[in-house]
C-alpha positions, 0 to 999 in steps of 0.5 A, a space after each residue: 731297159 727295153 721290154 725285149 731284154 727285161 723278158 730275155 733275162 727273166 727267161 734266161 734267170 728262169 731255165 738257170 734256177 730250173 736247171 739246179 732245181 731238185 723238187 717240183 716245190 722248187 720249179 713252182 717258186 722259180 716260176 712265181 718268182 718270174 710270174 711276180 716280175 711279169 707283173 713288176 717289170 713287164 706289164 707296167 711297162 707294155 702299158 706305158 708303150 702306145 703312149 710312148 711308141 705310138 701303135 705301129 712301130 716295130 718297137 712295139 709289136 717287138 715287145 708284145 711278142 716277147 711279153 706273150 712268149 714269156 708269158 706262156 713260158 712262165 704260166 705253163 710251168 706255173 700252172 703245171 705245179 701250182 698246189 696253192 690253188 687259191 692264192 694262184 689264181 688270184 695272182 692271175 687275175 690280178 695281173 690281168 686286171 692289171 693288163 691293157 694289152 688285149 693277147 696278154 690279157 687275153 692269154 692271162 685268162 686262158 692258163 687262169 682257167 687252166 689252174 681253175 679246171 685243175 682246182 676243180 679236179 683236184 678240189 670238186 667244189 673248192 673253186 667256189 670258194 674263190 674270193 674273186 668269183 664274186 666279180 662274174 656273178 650277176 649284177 644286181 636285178 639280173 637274179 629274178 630275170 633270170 627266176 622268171 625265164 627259167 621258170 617259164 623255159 621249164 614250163 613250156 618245155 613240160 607242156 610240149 614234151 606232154 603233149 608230144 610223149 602221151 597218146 590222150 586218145 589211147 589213154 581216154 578210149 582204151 578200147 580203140 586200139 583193140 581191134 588191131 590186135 590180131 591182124 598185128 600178130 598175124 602179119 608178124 607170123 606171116 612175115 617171120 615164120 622162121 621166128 615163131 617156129 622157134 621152140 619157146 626156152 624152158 628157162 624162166 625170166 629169172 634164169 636166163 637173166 643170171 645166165 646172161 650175167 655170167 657169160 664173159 664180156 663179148 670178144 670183139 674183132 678190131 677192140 681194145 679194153 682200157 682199165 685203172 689198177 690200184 694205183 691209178 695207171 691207165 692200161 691199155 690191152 687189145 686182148 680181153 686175157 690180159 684184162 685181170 678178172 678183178 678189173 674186167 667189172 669197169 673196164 671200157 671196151 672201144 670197138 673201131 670199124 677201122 683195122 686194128 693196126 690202122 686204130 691206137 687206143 688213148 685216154 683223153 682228159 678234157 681236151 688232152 689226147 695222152 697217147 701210149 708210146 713204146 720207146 726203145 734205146 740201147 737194146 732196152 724197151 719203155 712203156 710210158 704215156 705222151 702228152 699229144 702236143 702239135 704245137 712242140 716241135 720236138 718229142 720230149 720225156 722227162 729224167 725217169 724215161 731217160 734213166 730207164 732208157 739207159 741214155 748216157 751222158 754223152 749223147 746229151 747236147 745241151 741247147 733249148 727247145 721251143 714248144 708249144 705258143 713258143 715256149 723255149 726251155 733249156 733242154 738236153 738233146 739225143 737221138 733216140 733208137 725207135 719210138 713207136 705208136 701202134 703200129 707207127 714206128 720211127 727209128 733215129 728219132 731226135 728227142 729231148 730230156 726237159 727236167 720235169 717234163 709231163 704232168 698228171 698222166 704222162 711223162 713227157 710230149 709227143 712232138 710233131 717230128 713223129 706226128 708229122 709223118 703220119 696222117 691221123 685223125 683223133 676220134 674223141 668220141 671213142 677216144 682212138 687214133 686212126 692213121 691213114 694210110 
């Protein structure tokens, strides 16, 4: 059998098994099952093809492609619900040692360290417990090389921040700086009189630092406050009253030059931007948190954003939809009344309900149909969404 139809009924045995799966302990032994039989059935068999083919042929830059839009399939899910943080990654890295296509191997590596960093936030320190980290630790020689350089860097770099950060001549003759005292305060009382005029406060240093502590957090024009509750959801205001006093402490506030309705609050996790949405169907409104996702197509949510929206079975049309590196999963299709991002809204919009849809922090993916009419910029640095106009 031809690798393109061993990875076609893989997919196709994959989104039937998803589709009657109840649970996310089920999705994740679904997606093992098909990961074990890209290892089985598909690597061995994209080895064997240069040999076989030759490079160049159509034949096999056919299946290298369908081999990578497999792939992603199953290792987004994979590593989506992977909990067995260890024996997951070992049978990552086993089927990439495995691999001598360099994109498939190369994509193996990549959801590797995806399911490593997950390890790692979940488990601080458990990643290195890996049995396989042994493999990128230094070859043999390479330890006291690298003692010797460090020590050296940390040497030279104590040298030079002395020599830059202390004035030896004011600490070997302190008396040479004496007689430009006064003509520094005088030019200082000539240049700001309105400053020295200024009657001194009768509170001592004591007072005015526990008046200062009790003032509230300042008002800003054009910021937005972001705390977690108890329960751990993120939230989002753009008044400082609606930010409940027990939790004003560890709130950040994010200032933008920009115009309010021209800047969207988000939270962003490493390299994930999630963005707060209001969706509107059938007269009724839903808060909820999207992943920012350029590479789908189309907006999705999951089966709890649905209920809550009210949508009915009829609207559903069932087909699939392709997602981000070509990810195609069964998928049921409405049209939604609104959604909206700040101040963008869009009315009518075509979504999609994918089971299980979301991950840790949000409950489904903004697409580009919504993106794609709008000009923006993601500000990581001050984790904001400005909109052109």
């Amino acid at each position: 059998m031809k690798i393109p139809s061993i990875c076609k009924s893989i997919s196709s045995n994959l989104s039937h098994n998803l589709l009657l799966a109840t649970s996310d302990d089920e999705r994740h032994q679904y997606h093992s099952q098909a990961l074990q039989e890209i290892g089985d059935k598909v690597i061995p068999a994209l080895n064997r093809l240069p040999a076989e083919q030759g490079e160049g042929r159509p034949e096999l830059d056919e299946a290298r492609a369908a081999a990578l839009e497999l792939a992603t399939i199953v290792c987004i899910g994979f590593v989506r619900n992977c909990t067995h943080f260890r024996w997951g990654i070992s049978q990552l890295e086993e089927m990439s040692a495995n691999c001598r296509e360099p994109q498939l191997k190369k994509k193996l590596v990549i959801y590797t360290n995806q399911l490593k960093n997950k390890w790692n936030i979940a488990e601080p320190g458990g990643i290195t417990h890996n049995p396989r980290a042994r493999r990128v630790g230094q070859l043999p020689g390479e330890s006291k090389t690298f003692a010797n350089l460090l020590r050296i860097t940390l040497l030279f770099g104590g040298a030079l921040y002395f020599f830059t950060h202390i004035d030896l001549t004011s600490t070997i003759f302190p008396h040479w700086n004496e007689p430009r005292q006064p003509e520094q305060v005088q030019r200082v009382q000539v240049d700001r009189p309105q400053e020295a005029a200024m009657p001194t406060p009768q509170n001592n240093p004591a007072e005015l630092k526990a008046e200062a502590l009790s003032q509230p957090p300042e008002r800003t024009v054009g910021s937005f406050y972001s705390y977690t509750d108890e329960k751990g959801v993120v939230h989002i205001v753009d008044d400082l009253d609606k930010v409940p006093n027990k939790f004003r402490k560890g709130m950040a506030v994010t200032t933008s030059s920009v115009p309010r309705n021209n800047v969207t609050p988000v939270v962003i996790k490493g390299n994930q931007v999630l963005v707060p949405v209001t969706l509107s169907h059938h007269g009724r409104s839903v808060e909820a948190m999207l992943l920012l996702d350029t590479g789908a197509t189309i907006t999705t949510i999951n089966e709890r954003l649905a209920a809550l929206l009210g949508v009915a079975p009829a609207e559903m049309k069932q087909g699939t939809v392709r997602l981000a590196d070509g990810r195609s999963v069964a998928a049921h299709g409405f049209v939604i009344n609104g959604l909206a991002v700040g101040s963008k809204n869009l009315a009518n919009l075509q979504a999609s309900i994918i089971p299980g849809s979301g991950g840790e922090g949000h409950e489904g993916l903004l697409g580009m149909n919504f993106l794609k009419n709008f000009r923006y910029h993601v500000d990581f640095n001050r984790s904001v969404i400005e909109w052109g106009g």
